[in-house]
PDB file of the backbone (N, CA, C, O) and the ligand in Angstrom, with CONECT records:
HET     ZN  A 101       1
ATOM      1  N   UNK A   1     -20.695  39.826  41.109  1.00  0.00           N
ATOM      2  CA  UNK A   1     -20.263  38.509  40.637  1.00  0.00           C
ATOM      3  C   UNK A   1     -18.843  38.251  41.092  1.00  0.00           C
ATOM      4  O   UNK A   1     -17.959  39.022  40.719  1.00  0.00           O
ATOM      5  N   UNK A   2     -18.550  37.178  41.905  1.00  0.00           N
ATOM      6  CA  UNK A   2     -17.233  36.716  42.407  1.00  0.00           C
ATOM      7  C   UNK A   2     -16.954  35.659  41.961  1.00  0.00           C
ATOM      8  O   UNK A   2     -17.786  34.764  42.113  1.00  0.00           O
ATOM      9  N   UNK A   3     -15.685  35.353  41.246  1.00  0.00           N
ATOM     10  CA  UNK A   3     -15.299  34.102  40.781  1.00  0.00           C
ATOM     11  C   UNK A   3     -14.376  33.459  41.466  1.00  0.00           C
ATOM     12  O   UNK A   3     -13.977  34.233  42.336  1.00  0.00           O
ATOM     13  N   UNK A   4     -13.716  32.244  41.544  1.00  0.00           N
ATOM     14  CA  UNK A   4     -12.963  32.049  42.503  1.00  0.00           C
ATOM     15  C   UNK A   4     -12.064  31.059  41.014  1.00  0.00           C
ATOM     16  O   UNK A   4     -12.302  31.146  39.809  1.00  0.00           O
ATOM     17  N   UNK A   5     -10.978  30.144  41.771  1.00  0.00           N
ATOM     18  CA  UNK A   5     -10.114  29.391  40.738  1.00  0.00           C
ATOM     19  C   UNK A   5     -10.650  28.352  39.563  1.00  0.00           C
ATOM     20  O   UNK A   5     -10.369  28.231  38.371  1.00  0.00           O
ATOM     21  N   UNK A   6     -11.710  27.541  40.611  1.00  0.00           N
ATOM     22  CA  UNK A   6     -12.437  26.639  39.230  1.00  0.00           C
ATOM     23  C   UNK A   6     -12.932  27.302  38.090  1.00  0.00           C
ATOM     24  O   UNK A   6     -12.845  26.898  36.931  1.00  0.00           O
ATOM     25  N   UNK A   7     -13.561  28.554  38.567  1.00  0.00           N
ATOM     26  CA  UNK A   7     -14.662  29.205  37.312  1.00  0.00           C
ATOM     27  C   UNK A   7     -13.107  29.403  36.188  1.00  0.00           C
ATOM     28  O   UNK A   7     -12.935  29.017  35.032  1.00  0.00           O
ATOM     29  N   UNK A   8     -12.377  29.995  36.928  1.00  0.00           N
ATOM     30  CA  UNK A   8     -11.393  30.548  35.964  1.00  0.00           C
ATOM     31  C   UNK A   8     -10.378  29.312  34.975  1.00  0.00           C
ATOM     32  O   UNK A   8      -9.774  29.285  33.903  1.00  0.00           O
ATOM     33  N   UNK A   9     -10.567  28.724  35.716  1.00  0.00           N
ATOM     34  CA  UNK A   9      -9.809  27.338  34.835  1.00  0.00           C
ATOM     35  C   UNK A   9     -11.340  26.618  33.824  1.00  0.00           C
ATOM     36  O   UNK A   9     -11.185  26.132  32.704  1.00  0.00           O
ATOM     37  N   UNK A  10     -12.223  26.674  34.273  1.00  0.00           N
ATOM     38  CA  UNK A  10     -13.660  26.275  33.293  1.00  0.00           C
ATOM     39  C   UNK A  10     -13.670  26.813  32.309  1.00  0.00           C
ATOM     40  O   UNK A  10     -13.739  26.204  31.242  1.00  0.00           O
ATOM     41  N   UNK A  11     -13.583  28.488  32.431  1.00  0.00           N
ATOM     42  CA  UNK A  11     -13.344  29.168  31.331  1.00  0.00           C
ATOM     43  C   UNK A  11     -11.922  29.684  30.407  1.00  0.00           C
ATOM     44  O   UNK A  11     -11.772  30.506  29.504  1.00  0.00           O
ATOM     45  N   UNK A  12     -11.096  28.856  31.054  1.00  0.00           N
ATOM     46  CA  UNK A  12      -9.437  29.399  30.697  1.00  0.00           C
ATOM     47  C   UNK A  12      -9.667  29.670  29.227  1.00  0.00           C
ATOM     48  O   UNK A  12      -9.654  30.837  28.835  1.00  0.00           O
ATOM     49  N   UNK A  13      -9.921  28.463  28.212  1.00  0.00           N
ATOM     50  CA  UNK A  13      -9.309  27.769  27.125  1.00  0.00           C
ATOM     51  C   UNK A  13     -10.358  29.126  25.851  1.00  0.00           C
ATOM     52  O   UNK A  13     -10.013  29.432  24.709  1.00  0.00           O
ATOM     53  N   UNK A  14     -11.671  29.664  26.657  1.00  0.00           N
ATOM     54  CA  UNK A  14     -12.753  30.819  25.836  1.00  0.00           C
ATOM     55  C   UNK A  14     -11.580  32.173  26.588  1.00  0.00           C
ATOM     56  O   UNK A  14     -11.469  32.904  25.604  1.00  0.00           O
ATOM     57  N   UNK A  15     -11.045  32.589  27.287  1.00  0.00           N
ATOM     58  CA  UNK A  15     -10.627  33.795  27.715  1.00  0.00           C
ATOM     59  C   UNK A  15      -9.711  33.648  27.105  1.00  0.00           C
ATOM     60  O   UNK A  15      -9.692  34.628  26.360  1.00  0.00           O
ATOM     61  N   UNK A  16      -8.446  32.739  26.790  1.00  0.00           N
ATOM     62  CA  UNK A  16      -7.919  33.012  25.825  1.00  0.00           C
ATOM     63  C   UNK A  16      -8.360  32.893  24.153  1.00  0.00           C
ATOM     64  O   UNK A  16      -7.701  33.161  23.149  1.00  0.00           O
ATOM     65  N   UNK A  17      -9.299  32.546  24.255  1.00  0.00           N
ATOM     66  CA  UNK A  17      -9.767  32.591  22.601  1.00  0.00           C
ATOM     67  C   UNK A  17     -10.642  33.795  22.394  1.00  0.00           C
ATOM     68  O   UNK A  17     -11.375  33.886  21.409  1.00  0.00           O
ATOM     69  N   UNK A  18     -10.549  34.931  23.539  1.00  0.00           N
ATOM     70  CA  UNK A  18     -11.483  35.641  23.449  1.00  0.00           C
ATOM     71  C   UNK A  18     -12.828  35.341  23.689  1.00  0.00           C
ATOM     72  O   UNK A  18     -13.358  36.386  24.067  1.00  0.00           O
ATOM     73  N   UNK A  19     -13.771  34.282  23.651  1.00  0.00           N
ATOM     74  CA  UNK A  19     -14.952  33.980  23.446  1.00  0.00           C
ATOM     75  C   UNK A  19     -15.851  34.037  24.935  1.00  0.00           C
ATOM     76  O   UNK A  19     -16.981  33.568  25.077  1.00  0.00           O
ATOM     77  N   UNK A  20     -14.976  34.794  26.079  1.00  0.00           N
ATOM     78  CA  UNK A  20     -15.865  35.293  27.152  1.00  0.00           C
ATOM     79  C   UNK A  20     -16.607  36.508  26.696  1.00  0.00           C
ATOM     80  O   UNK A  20     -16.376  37.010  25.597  1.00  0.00           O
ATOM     81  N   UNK A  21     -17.528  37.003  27.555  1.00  0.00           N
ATOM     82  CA  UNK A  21     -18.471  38.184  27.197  1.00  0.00           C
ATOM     83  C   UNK A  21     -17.288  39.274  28.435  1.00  0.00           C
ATOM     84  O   UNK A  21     -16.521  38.574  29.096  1.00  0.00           O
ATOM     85  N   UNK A  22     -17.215  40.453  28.624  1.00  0.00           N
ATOM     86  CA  UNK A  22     -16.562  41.406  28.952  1.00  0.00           C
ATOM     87  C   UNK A  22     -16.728  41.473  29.988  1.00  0.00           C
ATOM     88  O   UNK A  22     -15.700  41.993  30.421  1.00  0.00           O
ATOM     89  N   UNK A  23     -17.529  41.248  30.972  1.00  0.00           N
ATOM     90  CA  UNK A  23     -17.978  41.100  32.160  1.00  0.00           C
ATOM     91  C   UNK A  23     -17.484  39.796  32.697  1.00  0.00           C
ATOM     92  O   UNK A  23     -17.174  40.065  33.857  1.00  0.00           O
ATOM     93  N   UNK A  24     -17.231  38.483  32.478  1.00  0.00           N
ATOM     94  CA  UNK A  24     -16.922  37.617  32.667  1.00  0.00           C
ATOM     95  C   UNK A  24     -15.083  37.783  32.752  1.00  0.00           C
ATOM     96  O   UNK A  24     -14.329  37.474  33.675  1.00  0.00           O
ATOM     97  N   UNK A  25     -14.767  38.404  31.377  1.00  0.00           N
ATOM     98  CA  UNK A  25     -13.561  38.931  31.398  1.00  0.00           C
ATOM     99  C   UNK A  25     -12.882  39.397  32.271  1.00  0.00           C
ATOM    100  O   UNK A  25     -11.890  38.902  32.805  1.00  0.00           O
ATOM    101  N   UNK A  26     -13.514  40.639  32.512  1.00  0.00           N
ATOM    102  CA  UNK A  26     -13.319  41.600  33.663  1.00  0.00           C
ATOM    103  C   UNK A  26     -12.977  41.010  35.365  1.00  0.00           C
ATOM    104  O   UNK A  26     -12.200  41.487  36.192  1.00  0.00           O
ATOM    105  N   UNK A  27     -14.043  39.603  35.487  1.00  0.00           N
ATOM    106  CA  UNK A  27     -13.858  39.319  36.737  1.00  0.00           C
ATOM    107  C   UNK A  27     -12.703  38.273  36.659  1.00  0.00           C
ATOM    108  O   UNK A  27     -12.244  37.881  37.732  1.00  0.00           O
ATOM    109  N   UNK A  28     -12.113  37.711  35.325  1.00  0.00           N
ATOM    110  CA  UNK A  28     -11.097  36.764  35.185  1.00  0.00           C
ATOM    111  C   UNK A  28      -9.656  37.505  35.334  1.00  0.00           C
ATOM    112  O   UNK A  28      -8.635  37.031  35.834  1.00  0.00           O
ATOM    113  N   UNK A  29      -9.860  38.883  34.729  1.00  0.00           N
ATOM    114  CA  UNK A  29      -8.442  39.559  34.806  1.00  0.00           C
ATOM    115  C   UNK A  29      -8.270  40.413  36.644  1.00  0.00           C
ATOM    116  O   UNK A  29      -7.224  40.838  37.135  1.00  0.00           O
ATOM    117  N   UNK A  30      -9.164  40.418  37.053  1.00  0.00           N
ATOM    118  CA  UNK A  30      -9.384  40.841  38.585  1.00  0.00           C
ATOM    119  C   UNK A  30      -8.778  39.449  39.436  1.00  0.00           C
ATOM    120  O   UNK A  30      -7.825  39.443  40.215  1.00  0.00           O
ATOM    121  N   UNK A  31      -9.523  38.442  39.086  1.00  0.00           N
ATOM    122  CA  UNK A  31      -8.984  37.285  39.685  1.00  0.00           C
ATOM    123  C   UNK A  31      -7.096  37.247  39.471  1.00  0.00           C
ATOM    124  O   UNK A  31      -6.158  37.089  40.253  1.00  0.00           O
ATOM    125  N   UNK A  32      -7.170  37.390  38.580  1.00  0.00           N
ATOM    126  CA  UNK A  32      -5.553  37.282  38.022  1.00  0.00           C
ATOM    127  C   UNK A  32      -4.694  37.839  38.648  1.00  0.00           C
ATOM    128  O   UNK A  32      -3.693  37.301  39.121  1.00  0.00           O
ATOM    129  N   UNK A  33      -5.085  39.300  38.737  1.00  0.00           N
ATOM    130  CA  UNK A  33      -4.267  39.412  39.631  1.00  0.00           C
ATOM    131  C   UNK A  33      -3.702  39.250  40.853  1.00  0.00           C
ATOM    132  O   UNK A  33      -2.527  39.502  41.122  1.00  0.00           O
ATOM    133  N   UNK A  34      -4.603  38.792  41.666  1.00  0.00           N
ATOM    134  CA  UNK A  34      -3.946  38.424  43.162  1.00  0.00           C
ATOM    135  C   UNK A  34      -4.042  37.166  42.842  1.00  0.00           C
ATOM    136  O   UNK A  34      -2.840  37.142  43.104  1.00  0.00           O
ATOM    137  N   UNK A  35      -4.323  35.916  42.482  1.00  0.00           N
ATOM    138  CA  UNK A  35      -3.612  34.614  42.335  1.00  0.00           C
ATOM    139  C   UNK A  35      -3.084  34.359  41.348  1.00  0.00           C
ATOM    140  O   UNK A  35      -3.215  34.492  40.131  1.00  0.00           O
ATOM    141  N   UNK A  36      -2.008  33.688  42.560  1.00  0.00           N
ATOM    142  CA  UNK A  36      -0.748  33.691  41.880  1.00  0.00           C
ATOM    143  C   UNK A  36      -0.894  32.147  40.884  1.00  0.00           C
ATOM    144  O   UNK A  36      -0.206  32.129  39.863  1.00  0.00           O
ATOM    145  N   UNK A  37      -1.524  31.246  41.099  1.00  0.00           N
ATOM    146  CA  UNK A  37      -1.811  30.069  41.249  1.00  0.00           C
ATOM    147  C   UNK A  37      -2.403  30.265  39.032  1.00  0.00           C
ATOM    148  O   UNK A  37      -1.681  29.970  38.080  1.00  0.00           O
ATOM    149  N   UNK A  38      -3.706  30.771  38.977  1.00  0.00           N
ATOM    150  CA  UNK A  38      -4.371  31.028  38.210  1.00  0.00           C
ATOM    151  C   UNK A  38      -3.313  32.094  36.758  1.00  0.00           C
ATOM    152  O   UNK A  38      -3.294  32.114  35.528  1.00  0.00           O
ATOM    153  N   UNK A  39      -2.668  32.742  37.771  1.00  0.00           N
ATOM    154  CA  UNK A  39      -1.068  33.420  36.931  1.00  0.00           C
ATOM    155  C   UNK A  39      -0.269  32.610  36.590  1.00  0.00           C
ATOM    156  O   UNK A  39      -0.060  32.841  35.400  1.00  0.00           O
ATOM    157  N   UNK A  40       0.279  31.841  36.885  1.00  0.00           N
ATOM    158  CA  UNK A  40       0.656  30.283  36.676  1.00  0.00           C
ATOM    159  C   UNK A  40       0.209  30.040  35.455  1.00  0.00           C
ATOM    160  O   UNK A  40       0.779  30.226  34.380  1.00  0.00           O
ATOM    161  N   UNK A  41      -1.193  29.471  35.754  1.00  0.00           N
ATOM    162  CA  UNK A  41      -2.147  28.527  34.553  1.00  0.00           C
ATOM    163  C   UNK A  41      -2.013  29.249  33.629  1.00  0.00           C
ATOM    164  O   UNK A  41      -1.537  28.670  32.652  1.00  0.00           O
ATOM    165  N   UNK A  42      -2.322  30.765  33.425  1.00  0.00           N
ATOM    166  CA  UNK A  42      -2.879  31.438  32.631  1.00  0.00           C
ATOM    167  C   UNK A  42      -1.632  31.562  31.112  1.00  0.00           C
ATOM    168  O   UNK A  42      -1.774  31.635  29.891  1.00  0.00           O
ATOM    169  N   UNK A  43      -0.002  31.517  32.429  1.00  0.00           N
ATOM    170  CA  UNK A  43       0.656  32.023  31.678  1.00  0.00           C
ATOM    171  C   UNK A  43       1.619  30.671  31.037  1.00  0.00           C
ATOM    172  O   UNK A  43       2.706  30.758  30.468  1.00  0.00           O
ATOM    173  N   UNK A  44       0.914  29.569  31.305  1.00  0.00           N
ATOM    174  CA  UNK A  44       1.499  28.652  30.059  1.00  0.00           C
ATOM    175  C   UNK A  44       0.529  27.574  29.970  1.00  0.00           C
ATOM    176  O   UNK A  44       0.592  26.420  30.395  1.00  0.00           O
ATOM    177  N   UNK A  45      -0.620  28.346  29.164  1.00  0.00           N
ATOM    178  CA  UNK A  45      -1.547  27.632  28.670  1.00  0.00           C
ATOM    179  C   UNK A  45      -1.382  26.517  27.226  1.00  0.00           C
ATOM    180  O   UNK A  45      -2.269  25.824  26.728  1.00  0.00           O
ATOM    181  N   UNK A  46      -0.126  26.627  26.855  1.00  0.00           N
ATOM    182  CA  UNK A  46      -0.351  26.543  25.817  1.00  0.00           C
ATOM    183  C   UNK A  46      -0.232  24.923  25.463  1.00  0.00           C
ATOM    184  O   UNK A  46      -0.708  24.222  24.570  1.00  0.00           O
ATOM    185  N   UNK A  47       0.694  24.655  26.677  1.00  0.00           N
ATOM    186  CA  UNK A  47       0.395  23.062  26.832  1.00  0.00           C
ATOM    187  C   UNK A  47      -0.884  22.422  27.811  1.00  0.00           C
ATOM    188  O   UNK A  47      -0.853  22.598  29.029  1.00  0.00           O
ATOM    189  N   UNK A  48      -1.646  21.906  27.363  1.00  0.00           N
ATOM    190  CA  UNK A  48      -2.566  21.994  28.193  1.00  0.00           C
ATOM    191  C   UNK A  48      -3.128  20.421  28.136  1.00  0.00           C
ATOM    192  O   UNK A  48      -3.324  19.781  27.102  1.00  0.00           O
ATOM    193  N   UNK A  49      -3.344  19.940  29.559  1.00  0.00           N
ATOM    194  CA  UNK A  49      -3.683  18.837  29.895  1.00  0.00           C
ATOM    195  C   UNK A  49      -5.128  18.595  30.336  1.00  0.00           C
ATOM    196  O   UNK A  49      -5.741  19.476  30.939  1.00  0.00           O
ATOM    197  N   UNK A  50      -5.502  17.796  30.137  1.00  0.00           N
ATOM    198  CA  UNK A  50      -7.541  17.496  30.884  1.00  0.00           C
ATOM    199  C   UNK A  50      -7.413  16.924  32.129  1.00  0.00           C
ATOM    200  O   UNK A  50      -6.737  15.905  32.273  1.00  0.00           O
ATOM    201  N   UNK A  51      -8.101  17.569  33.237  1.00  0.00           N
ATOM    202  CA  UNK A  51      -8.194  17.194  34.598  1.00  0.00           C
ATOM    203  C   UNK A  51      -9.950  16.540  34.463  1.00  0.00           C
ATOM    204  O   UNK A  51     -10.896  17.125  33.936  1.00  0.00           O
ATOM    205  N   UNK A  52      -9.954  15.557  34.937  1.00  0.00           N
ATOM    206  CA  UNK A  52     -11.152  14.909  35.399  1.00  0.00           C
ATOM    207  C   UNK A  52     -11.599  14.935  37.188  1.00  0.00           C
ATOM    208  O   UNK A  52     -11.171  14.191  38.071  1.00  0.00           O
ATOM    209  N   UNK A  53     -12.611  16.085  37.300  1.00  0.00           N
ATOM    210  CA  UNK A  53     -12.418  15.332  38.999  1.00  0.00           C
ATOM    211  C   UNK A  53     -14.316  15.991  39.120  1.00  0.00           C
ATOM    212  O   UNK A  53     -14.863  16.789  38.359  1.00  0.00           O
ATOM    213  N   UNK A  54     -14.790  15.430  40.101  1.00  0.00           N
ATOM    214  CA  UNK A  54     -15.956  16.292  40.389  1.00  0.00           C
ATOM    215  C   UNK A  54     -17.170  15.584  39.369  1.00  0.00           C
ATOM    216  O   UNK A  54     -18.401  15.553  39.331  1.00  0.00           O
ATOM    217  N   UNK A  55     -16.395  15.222  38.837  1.00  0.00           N
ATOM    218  CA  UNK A  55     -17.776  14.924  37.116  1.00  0.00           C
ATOM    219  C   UNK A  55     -17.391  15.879  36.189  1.00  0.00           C
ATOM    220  O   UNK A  55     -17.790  15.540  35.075  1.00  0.00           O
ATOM    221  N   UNK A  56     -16.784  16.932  36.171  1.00  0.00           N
ATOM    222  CA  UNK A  56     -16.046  17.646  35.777  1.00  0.00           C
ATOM    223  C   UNK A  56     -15.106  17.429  34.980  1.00  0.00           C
ATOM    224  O   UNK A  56     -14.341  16.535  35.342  1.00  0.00           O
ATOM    225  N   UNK A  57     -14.750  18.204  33.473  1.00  0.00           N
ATOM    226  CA  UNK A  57     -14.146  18.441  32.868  1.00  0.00           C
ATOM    227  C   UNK A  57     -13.315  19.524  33.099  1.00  0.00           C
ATOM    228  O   UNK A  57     -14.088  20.438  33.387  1.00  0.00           O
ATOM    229  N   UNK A  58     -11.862  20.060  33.146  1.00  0.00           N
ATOM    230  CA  UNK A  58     -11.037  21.296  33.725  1.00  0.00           C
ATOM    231  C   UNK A  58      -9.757  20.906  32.847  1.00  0.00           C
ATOM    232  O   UNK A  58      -9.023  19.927  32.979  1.00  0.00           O
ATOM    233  N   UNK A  59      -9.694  21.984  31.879  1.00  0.00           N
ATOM    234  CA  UNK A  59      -8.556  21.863  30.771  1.00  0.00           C
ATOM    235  C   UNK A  59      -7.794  23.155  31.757  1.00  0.00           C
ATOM    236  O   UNK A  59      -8.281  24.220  32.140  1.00  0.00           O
ATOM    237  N   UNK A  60      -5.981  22.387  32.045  1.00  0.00           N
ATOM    238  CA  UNK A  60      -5.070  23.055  32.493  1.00  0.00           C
ATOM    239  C   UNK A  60      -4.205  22.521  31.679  1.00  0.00           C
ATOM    240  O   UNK A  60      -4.195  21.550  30.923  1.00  0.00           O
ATOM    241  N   UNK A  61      -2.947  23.955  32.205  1.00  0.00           N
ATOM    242  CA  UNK A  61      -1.725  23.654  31.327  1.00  0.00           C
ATOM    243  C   UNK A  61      -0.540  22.192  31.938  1.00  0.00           C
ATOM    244  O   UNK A  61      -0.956  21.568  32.913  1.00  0.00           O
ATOM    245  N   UNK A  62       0.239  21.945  31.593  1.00  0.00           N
ATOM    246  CA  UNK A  62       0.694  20.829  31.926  1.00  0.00           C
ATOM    247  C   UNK A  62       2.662  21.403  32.119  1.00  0.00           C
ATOM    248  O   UNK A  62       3.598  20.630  32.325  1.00  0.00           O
ATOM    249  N   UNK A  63       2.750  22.934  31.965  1.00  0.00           N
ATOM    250  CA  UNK A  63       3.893  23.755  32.346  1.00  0.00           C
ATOM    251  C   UNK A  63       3.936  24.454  33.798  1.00  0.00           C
ATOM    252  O   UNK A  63       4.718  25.291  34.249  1.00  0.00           O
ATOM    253  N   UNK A  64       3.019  23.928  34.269  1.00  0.00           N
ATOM    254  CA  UNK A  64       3.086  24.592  35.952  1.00  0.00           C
ATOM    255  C   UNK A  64       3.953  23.858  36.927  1.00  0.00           C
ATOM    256  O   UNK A  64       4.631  22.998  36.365  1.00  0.00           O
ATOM    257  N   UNK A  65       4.170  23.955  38.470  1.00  0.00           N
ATOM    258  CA  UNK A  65       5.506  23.113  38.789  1.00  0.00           C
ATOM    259  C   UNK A  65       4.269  21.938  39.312  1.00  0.00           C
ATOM    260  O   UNK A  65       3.094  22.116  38.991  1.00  0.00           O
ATOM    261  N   UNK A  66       4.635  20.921  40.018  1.00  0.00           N
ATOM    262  CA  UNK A  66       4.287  19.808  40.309  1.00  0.00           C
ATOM    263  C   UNK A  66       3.370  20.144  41.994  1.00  0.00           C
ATOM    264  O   UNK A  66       2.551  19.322  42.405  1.00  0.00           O
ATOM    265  N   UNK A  67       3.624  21.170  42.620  1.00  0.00           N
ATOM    266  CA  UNK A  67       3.061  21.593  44.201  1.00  0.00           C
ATOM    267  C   UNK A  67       1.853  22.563  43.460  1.00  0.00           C
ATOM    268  O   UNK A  67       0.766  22.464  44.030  1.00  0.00           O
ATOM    269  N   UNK A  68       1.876  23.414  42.367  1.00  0.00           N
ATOM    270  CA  UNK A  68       0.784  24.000  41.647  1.00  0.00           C
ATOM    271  C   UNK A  68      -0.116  22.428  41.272  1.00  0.00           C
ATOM    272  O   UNK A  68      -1.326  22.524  41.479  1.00  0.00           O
ATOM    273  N   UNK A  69       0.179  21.583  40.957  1.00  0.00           N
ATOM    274  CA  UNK A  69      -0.506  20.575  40.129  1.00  0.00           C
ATOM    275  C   UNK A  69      -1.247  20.064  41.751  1.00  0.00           C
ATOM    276  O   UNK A  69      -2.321  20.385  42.261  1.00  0.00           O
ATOM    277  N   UNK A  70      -0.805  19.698  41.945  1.00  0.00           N
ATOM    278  CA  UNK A  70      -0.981  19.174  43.460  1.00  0.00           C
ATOM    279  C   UNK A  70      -2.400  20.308  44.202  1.00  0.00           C
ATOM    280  O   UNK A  70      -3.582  20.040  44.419  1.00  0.00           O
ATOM    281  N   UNK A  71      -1.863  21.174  44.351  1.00  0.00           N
ATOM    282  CA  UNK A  71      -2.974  22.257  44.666  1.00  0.00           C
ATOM    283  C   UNK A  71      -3.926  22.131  44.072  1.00  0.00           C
ATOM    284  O   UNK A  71      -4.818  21.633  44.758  1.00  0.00           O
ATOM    285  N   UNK A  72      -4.363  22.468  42.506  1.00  0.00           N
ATOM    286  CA  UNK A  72      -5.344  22.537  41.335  1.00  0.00           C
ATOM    287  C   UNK A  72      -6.424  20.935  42.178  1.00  0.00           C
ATOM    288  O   UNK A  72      -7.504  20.968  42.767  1.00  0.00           O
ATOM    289  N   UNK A  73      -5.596  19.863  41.891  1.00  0.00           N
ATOM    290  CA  UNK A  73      -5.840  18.509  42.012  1.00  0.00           C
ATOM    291  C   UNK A  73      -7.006  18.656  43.226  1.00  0.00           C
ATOM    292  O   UNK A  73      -8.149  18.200  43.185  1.00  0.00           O
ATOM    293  N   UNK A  74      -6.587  19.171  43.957  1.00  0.00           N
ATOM    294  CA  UNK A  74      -6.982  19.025  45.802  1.00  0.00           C
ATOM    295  C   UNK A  74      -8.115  20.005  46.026  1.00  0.00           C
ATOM    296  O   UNK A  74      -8.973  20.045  46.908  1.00  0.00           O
ATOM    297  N   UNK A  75      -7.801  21.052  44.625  1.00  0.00           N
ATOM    298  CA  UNK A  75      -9.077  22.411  44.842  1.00  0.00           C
ATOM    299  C   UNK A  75     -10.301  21.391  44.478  1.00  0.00           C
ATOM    300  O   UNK A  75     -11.383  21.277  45.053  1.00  0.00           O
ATOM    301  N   UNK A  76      -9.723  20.587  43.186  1.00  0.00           N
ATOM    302  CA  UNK A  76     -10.540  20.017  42.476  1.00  0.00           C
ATOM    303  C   UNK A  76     -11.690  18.929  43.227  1.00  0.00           C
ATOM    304  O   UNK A  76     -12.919  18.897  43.277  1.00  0.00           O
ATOM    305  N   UNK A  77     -10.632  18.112  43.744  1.00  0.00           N
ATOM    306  CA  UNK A  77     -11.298  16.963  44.500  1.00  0.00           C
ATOM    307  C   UNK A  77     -11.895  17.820  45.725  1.00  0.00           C
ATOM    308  O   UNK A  77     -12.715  17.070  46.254  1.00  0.00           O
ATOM    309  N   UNK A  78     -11.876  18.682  46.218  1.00  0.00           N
ATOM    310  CA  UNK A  78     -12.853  19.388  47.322  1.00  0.00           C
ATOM    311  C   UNK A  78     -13.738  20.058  47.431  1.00  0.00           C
ATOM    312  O   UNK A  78     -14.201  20.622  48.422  1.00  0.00           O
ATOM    313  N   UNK A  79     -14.298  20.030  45.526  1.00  0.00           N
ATOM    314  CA  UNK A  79     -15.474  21.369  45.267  1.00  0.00           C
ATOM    315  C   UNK A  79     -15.970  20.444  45.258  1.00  0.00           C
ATOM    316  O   UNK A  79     -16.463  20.649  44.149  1.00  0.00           O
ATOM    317  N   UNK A  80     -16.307  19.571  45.491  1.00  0.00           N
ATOM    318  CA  UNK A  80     -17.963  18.454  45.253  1.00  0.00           C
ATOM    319  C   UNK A  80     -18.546  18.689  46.496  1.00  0.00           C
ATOM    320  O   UNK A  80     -18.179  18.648  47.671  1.00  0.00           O
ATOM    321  N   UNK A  81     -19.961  19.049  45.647  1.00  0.00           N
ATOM    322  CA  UNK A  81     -20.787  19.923  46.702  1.00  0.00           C
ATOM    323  C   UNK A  81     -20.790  21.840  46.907  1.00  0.00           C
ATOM    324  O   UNK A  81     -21.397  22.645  47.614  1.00  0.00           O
ATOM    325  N   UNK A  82     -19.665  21.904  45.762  1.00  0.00           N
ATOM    326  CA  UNK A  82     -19.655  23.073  45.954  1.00  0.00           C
ATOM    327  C   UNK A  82     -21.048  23.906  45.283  1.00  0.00           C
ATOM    328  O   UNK A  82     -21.551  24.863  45.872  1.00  0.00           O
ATOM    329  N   UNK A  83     -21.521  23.434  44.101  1.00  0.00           N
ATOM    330  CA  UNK A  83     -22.825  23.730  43.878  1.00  0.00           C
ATOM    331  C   UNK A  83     -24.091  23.972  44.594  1.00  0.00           C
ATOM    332  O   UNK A  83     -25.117  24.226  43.964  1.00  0.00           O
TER     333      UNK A  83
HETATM  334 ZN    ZN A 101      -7.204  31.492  41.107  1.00  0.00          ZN2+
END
């Protein structure tokens, strides 16, 4: 199982509430570490803003710099079709 940035921002708001299963966990704290991007999100969740893109719902924090926001935005608008 490989996750990439969306899964991890889908599930941000349950990994910090605990409410992933351990396996899901496991591939979120693996992700973590090499992006830096998702290290970012992770580590100031606490303000957290709703991204709409895709049809998609994606709760991020709203403490990241403005070129992170920009990125997220652009991952966002380019997964359609990613299914
Ligand atoms: Zn990531």
């Amino acid at each position: 199982m490989r996750i990439d940035c969306k899964h991890v921002w889908e599930h941000i708001s349950d990994y910090i509430d605990g409410e992933v299963d351990a396996e899901l966990r496991a591939e979120i704290d693996r992700h973590l570490e090499h992006c830096e991007i998702c290290s970012a999100v992770m580590d100031s969740t606490r303000n957290v803003v709703v991204l709409v893109g895709d049809g998609r719902v994606f709760e991020v924090p709203t403490g990241y710099s403005e070129r992170l926001h920009e990125r997220i935005e652009k991952e966002i608008v380019g997964a359609s079709g990613d299914d």
